[in-house]
N, C-alpha and C positions, 0 to 999 in steps of 0.2 A: 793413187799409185801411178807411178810412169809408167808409161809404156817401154817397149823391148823385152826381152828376155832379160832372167837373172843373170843370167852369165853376162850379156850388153849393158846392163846399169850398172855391174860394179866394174866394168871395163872402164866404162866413163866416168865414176865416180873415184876410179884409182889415176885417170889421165887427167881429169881435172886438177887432180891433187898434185899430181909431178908435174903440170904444166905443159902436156905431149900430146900431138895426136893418138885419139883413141886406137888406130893402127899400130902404133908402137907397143902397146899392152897385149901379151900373147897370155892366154890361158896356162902358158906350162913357166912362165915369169916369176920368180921368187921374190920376196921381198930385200932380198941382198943383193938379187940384182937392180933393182928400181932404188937401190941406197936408200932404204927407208931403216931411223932406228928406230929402238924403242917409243919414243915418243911421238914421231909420225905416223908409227901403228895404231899407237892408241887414239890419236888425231883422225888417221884415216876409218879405222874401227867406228868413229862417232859419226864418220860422215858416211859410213854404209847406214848403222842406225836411223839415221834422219834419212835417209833415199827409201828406204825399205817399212821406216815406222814400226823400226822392232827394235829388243834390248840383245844385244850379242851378250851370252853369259862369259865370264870370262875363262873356262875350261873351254867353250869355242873360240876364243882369243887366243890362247894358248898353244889350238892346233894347227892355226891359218899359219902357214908360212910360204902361198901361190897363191897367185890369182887363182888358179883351178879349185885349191883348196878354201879359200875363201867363197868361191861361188858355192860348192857345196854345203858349205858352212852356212850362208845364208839361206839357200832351199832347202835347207834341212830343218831350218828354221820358220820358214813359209809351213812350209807341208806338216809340221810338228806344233801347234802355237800351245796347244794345251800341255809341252813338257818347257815353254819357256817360264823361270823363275821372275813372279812379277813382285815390283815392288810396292810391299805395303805403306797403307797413306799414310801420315803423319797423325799419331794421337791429337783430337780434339783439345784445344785447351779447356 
């Protein structure tokens, strides 16, 4: 796991993605403000997954639409593992 706070790696991991200094990303920032659509979500959505090493269910996909809310969405996540939905393995052939 990185270092920082949740709320500082998805800051970084939302300014990497628009190309900005991590300063320009404010906690109260929607994602209509950052001109992200649909499929930037679901782009950025994978790249919180892979920073964090967790599955965002997609009823918390659904909710994020702030950074603030996204951070939430993630430590809600942290601190809850045993209600994320895991995906079972592939049947044996």
């Amino acid at each position: 796991m990185s270092d920082g706070s949740v709320a500082e790696r998805v800051i970084k991991v939302f300014a990497a993605f628009k190309k900005v200094e991590p300063s320009e990303i404010k906690m109260e920032t929607t994602f209509e403000e950052l001109g992200l659509d649909s499929l930037d979500g679901l782009n950025l959505i994978f790249e919180l997954e892979e920073e964090f090493d967790l599955m965002v269910p997609d009823d918390k996909v659904q909710s994020m639409k702030s950074v603030a809310e996204a951070v939430e969405g993630i430590q809600w996540l942290l601190d809850n593992p045993d209600q994320i939905p895991t995906i079972p393995p592939p049947p044996s052939a």
